[in-house]
N, C-alpha and C positions, 0 to 999 in steps of 0.2 A: 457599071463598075462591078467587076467580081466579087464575091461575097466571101468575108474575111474566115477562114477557117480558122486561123487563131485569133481568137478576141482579147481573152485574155493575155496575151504577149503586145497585144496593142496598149490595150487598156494600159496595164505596166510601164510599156515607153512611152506613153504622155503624163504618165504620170511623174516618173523619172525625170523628163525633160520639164517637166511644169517646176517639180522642186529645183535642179537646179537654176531655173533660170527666178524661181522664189528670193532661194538664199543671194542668187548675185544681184538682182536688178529690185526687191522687194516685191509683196504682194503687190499692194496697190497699183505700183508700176508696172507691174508686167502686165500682157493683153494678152486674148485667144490668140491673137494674130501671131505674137513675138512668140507663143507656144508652138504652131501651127511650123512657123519659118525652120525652128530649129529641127520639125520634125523629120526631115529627109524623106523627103519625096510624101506625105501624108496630105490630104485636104484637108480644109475646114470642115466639110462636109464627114469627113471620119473622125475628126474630132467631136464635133456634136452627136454624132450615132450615139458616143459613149459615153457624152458628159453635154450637160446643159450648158454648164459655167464654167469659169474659174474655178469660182466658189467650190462648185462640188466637186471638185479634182484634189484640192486641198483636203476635203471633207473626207473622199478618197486614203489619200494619202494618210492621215493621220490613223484613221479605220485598219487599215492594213500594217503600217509599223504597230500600232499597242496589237492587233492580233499575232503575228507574225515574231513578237517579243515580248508577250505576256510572261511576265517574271513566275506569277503562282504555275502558271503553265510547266514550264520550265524547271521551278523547285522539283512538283512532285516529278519528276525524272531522277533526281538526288536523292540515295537514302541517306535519311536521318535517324535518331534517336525516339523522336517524338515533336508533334504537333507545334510543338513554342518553337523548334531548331528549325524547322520547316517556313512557318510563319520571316523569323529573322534572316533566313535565306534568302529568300520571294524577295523580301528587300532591302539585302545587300544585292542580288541580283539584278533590283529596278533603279538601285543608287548608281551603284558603281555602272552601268551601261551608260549612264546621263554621263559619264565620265571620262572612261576608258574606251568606248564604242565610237569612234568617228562619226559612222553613218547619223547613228541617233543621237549624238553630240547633236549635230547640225537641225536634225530635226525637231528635237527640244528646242533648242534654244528659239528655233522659227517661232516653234509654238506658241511660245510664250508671248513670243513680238505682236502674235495676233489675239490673242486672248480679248482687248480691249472689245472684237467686236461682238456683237450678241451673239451674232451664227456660230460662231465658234465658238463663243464661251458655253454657249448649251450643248455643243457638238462634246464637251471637254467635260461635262456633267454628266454627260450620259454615258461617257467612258467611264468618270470616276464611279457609277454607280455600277457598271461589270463588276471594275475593278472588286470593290465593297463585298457583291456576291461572289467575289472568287477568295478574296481573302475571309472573310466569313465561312468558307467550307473547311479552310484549316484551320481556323480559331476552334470552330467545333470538333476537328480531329482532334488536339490539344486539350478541348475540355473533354472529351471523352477518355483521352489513355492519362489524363492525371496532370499531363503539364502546364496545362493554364486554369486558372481559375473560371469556375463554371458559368455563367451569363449570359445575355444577349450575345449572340455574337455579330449577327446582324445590325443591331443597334451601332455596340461597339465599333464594328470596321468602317460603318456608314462616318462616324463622329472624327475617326482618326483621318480618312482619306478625303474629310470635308478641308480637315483642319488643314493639312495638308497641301491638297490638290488648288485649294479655294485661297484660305486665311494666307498662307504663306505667298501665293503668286504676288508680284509685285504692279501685274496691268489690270490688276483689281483691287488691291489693297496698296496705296500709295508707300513704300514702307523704306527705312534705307538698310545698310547692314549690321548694323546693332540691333535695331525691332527687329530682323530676322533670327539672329541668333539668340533674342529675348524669347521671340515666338519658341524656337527648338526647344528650348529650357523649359516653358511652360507648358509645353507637348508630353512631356516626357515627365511631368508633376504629373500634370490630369494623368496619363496610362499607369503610372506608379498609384495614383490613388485610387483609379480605380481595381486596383488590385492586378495590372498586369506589367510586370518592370521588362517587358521585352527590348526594348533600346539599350543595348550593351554600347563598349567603347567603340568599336567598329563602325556599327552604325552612329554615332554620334560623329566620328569624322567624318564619317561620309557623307552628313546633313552640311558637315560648315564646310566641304570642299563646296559640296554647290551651291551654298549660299556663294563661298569666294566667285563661282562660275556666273550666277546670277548676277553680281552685282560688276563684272569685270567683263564684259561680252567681248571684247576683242582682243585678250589674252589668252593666249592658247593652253588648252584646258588642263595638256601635259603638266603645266606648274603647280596645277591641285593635287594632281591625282598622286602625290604622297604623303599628305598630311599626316598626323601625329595629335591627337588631343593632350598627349602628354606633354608637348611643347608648349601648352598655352596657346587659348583660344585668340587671343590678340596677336598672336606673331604669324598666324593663321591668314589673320585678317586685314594685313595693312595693306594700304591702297598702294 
């Protein structure tokens, strides 16, 4: 067999072919094989050169969307004012894509579905802990030109994006859409107490759009995505 001079273009379309056939037929259900078939004219054999498993095709996958659409990435491209406008950008930027972005619509919402199992849920930890060190670099640009209060920043990003990433998931914490929306509420005390009120109204709808997305999986996401806190968080929220 000739030896592939693009790998990385492989690499990519089994990857592509792996998620679609994720989101239609689920993880569990689908096999290398049902991967392999769809690949057009590829072997198993070049499948495995570049992936052990299923497993780490997925592992793959997720690796590559949060790189490829790291929010803090992205902020600092945008100028702003100062370190706090930066920070709140990063995530209306991480929000609003779970939202408004098709592609990573689809891929969040997978994620979530697998969260229950360990490999992933640590694969999803050790994202959230990037994450932590990226938002921590702005938290520090902010305590330095004056707009956030001085701190841990480290600390701080680690505790919001635990709370977050972790407490709010629903295939680790059993929870329905009231505890979600209680959680947001009590997210945004601790940052307030701790001396940092960065959650404006914006982001505040854009936590209970995806809470609505979370707890409504087969409602097309378009129905969120123009909420209003001013309308009342219950008219928000009905099933």
């Amino acid at each position: 067999m000739p030896r592939n001079k693009y790998p990385e273009e492989t690499m990519r379309r089994i990857m592509d072919v792996s998620l679609k056939l994720f989101l239609e037929k689920g993880f569990e259900q689908t096999t290398v094989l049902d991967i392999v078939d769809n690949l057009g004219g590829l072997t198993r054999g070049a499948f495995y050169h570049h992936f052990k498993s299923k497993e780490e095709v997925l592992e793959a996958i997720f690796k590559t969307d949060s790189a490829e659409n790291s929010p803090y990435t992205i902020a600092y491209q945008v100028p702003v004012s100062n370190g706090s406008e930066r920070l709140k950008l990063a995530w209306k930027i991480a929000l609003q894509s779970k939202i408004e972005n098709d592609h990573q619509v689809e891929v969040w919402k997978f994620g979530l579905s697998v969260l229950s199992n360990p490999r992933f849920l640590a694969e999803s930890l050790k994202e959230t802990k990037k994450d932590a060190e990226q938002m921590a670099a702005i938290m520090e640009e902010g305590m330095a030109d004056g707009s956030l209060k001085k701190g841990n920043a480290k600390i701080i990003s680690e505790l919001f994006l635990l709370l977050i990433s972790v407490w709010m998931m629903p295939a680790i914490f059993e929870q329905d859409k009231e505890e979600m929306l209680a959680k947001i509420a009590l997210i945004e005390q601790i940052t307030i107490g701790l001396g940092y009120n960065f959650i404006d109204d914006e982001l505040r709808d854009l936590f209970i759009n995806l809470v609505n997305i979370m707890n409504n999986p087969n409602v097309p996401y378009e129905n969120f995505s123009n909420g209003n806190s001013s309308t009342g968080t219950s008219s928000q929220c009905e099933d």
